[in-house]
C-alpha positions in Angstrom: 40.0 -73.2 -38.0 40.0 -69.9 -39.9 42.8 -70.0 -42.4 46.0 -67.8 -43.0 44.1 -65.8 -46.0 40.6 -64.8 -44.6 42.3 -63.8 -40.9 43.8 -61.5 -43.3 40.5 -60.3 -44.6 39.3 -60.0 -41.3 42.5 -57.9 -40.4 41.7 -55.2 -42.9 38.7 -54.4 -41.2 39.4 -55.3 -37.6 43.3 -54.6 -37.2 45.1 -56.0 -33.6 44.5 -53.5 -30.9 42.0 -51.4 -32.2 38.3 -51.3 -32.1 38.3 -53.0 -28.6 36.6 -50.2 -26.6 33.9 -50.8 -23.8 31.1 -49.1 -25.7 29.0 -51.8 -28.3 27.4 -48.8 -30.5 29.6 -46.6 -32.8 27.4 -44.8 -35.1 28.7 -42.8 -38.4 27.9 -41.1 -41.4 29.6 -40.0 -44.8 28.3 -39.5 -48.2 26.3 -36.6 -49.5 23.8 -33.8 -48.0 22.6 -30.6 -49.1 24.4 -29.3 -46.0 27.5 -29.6 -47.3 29.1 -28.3 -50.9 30.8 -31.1 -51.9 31.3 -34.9 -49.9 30.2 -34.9 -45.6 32.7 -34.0 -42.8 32.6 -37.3 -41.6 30.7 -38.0 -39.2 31.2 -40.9 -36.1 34.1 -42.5 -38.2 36.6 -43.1 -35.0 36.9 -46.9 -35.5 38.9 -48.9 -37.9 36.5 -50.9 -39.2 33.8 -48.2 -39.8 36.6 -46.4 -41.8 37.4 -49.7 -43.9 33.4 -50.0 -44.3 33.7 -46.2 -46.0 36.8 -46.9 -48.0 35.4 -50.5 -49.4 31.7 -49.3 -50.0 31.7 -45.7 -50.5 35.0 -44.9 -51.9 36.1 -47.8 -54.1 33.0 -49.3 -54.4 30.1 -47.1 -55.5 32.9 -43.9 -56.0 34.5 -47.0 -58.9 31.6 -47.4 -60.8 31.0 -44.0 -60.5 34.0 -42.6 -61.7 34.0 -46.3 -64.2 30.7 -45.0 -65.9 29.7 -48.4 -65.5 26.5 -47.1 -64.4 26.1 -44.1 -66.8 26.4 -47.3 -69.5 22.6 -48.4 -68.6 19.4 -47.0 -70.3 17.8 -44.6 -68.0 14.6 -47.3 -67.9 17.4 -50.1 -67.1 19.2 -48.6 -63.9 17.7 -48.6 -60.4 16.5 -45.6 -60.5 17.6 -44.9 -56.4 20.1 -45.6 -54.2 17.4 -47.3 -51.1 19.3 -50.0 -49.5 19.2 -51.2 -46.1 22.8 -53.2 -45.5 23.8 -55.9 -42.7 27.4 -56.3 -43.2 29.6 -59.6 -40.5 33.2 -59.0 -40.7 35.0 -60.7 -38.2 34.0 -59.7 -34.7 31.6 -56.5 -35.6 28.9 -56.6 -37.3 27.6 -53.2 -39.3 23.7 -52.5 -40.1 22.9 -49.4 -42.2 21.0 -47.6 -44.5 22.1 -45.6 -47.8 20.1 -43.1 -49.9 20.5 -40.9 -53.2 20.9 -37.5 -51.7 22.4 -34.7 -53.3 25.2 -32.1 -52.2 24.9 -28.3 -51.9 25.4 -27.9 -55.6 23.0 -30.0 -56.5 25.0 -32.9 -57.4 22.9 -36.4 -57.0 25.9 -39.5 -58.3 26.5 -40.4 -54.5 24.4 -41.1 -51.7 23.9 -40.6 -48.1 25.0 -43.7 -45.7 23.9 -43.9 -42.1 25.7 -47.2 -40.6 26.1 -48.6 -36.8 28.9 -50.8 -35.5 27.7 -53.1 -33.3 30.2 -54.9 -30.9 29.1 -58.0 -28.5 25.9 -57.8 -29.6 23.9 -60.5 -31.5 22.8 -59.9 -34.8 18.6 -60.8 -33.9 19.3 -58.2 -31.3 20.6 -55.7 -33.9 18.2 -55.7 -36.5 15.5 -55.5 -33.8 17.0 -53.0 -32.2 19.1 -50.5 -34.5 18.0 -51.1 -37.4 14.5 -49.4 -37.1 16.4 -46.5 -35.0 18.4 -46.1 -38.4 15.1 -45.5 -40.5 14.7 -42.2 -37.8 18.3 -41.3 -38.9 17.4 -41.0 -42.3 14.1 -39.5 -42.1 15.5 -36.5 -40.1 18.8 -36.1 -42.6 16.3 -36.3 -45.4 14.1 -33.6 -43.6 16.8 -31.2 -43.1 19.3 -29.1 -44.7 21.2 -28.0 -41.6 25.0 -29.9 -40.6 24.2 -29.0 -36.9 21.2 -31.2 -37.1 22.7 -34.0 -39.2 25.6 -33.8 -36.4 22.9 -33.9 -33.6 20.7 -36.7 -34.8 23.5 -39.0 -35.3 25.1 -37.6 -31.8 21.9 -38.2 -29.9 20.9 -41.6 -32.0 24.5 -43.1 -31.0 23.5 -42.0 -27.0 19.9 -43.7 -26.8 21.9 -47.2 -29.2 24.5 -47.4 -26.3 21.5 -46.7 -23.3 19.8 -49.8 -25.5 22.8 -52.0 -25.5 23.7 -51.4 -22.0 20.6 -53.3 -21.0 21.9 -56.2 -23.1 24.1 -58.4 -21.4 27.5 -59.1 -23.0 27.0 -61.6 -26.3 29.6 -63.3 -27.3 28.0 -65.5 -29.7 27.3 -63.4 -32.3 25.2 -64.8 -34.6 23.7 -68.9 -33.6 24.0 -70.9 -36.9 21.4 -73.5 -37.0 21.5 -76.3 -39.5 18.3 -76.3 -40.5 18.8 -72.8 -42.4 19.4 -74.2 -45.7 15.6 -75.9 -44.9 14.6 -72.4 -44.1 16.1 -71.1 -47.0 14.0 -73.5 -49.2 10.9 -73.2 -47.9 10.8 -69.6 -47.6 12.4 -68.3 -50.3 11.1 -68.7 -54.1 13.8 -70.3 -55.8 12.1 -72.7 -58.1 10.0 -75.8 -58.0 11.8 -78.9 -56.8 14.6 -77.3 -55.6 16.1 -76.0 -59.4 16.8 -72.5 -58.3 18.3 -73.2 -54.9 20.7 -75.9 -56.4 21.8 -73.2 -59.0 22.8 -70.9 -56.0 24.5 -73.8 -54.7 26.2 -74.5 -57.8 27.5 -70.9 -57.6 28.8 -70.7 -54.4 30.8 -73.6 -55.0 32.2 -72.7 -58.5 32.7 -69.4 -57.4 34.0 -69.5 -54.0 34.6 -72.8 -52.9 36.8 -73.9 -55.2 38.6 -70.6 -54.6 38.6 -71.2 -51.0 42.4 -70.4 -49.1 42.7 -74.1 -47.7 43.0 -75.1 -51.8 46.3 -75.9 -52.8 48.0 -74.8 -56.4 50.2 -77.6 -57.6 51.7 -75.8 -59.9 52.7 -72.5 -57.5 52.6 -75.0 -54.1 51.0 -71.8 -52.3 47.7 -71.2 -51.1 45.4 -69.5 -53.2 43.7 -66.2 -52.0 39.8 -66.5 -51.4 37.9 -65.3 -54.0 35.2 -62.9 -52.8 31.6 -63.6 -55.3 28.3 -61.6 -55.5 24.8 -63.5 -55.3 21.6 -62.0 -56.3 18.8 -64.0 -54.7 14.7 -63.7 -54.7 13.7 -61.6 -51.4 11.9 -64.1 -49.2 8.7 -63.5 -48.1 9.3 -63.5 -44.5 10.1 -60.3 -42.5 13.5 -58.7 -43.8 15.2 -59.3 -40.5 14.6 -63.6 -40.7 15.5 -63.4 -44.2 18.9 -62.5 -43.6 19.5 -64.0 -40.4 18.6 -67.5 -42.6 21.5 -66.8 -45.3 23.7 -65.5 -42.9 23.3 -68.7 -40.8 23.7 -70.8 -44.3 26.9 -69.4 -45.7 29.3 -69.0 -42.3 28.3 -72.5 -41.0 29.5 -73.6 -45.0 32.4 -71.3 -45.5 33.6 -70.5 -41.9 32.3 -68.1 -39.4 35.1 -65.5 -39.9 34.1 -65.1 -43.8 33.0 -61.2 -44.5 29.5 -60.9 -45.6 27.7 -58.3 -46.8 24.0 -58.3 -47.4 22.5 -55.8 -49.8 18.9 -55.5 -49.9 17.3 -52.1 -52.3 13.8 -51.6 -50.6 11.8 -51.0 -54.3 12.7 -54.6 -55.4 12.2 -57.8 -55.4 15.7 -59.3 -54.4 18.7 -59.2 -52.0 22.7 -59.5 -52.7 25.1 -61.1 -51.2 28.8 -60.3 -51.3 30.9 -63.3 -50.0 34.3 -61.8 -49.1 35.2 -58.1 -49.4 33.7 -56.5 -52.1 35.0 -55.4 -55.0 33.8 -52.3 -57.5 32.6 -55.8 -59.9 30.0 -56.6 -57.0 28.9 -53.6 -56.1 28.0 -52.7 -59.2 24.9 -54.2 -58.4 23.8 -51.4 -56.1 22.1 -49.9 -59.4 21.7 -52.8 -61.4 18.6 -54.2 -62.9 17.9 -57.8 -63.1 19.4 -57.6 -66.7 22.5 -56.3 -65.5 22.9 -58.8 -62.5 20.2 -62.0 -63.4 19.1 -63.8 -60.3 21.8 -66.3 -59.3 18.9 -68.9 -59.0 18.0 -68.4 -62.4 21.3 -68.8 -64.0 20.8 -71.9 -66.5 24.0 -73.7 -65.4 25.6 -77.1 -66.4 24.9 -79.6 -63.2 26.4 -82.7 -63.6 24.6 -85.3 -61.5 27.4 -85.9 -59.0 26.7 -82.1 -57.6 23.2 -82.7 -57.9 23.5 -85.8 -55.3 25.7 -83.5 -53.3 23.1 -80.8 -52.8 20.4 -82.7 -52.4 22.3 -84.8 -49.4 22.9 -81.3 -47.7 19.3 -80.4 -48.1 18.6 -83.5 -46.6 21.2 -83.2 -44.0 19.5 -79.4 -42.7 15.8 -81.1 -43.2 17.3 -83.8 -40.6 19.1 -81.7 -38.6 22.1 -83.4 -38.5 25.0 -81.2 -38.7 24.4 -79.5 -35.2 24.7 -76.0 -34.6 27.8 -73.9 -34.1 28.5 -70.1 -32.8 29.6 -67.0 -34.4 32.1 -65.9 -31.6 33.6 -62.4 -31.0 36.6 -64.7 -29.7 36.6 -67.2 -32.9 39.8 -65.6 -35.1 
């Protein structure tokens, strides 16, 4: 059962009453283009959630760091030298895909980006990323293309049209995304995170020093109240799968261990050789690693932490567990709040 402090998570994004409409498409777009002198009319942003995704990733996020200088602090050869992310973002019962770009405003000004994002309601997540995702590249290609608002306006108009035509032959879904328990298999045979299972038991480690333990169903003796979840970053080595199985593996791991309601957001910069996860909602500390180099944010499997044996015995069983199959499979339902 989800508990009291990440419904409240989920809340922020997806608020009683509201985003509930029959269409399963909403696509929007804010940030910067030449088109405009200073930030973008927004564009498409009629649902709650979309307008959270804006405030958390655009405004507080990369507008903190920006306004922080916590990126100006890097050597020009140390920070990413472009914003060139594609994003998959689960938060409660949407999930958002999108795509975000350095672009520049009328007066030339190139700190912020452009973001192109789709909502996606009753609609699975393999469906998505097969489906929207690629339309998204078009999106961008045509913004990049032109320097006319009417045409930004049109594209995203006329991309949001052909999504719904798309989802419209897609019979309702209310599982959202399947959770298998063999990911965590997947996860270590695809993805290189050290021989004998080191760098994969460090990513373990993380998760549950960082989150786990921070987890709302954890009790303070000293307050006797529940403590809020604690929302973490990991930086992990890209797998060398296709993109969209990649995710669809850690998305599967980490809501089948933490709860199917827990926001996740999936970063992955297109020029490099690693993907971030933000467990929870992000904060301007994560996504600070939008333009950070591995020196600023080291690979979470490479992190030489402490194991005692106890945790060791624990991961491994779990490995063992997904390599047997023996935790079954559960559903990410639009109806599981």
């Amino acid at each position: 059962m989800l508990d009291s402090a990440i419904k409240k998570i989920v809340k922020r994004f997806y608020p009683k009453g509201q985003d509930d409409p029959s269409e399963k498409v909403f696509v929007a777009a804010f940030g910067k283009h030449p088109a405009w002198d200073d930030h973008i009319d927004d564009i498409g942003l009629d649902m709650d959630t979309l307008i959270a995704a804006k405030r958390i990733l655009y405004v507080q996020g990369i507008g903190g760091n920006i306004d922080s200088g916590s990126w100006g602090k890097l050597q020009e050869n140390q920070q990413i030298e472009d914003f060139n992310h594609v994003f998959v973002w689960c938060m409660g019962r949407s999930i958002i895909v999108g795509r975000l770009w350095s672009s520049r405003d009328g007066k030339g000004r190139t700190s912020y980006p452009m973001v192109v994002c789709a909502q996606c309601l009753q609609l699975s997540l393999e469906w998505i990323l097969e489906n929207i995702l690629p339309g998204l590249e078009k999106i961008e290609k045509t913004c990049v293309e032109t320097t006319s608002a009417d045409d930004v306006r049109t594209t995203i108009e006329n991309a949001q049209k052909e999504f719904r035509q798309l989802a419209h032959q897609c019979p309702p879904c209310t599982d959202l995304l399947q959770i298998h328990s063999d990911a965590l298999t997947k996860i270590a045979e695809c993805f290189e995170v050290g021989g004998n299972h080191e760098g994969l038991l460090r990513i373990l480690y993380h998760i549950e020093r960082e989150v786990e333990r921070y987890k709302p169903d954890t009790v303070d003796s000293r307050k006797t109240k529940t403590l809020t979840m604690r929302s973490a970053l990991l930086r992990v080595p890209a797998s060398p799968p296709p993109m969209p199985e990649g995710v669809l593996w850690w998305m599967s791991f980490l809501l089948d261990k933490l709860g199917v309601n827990t926001p996740l957001l999936i970063l992955m910069p297109q020029k490099n050789t690693w993907i971030d996860i933000i467990i929870g909602e992000p904060a301007v500390a994560q996504l600070y690693c939008l333009r950070a180099p591995l020196k600023g944010v080291p690979l979470t499997s490479s992190v030489p932490y402490n194991m005692d044996a106890e945790f060791i015995n624990r991961a491994d069983k779990l490995i063992e567990d997904s390599q047997s199959g023996s935790n079954g499979q559960v559903s990410m339902g639009a109806d599981s709040q």
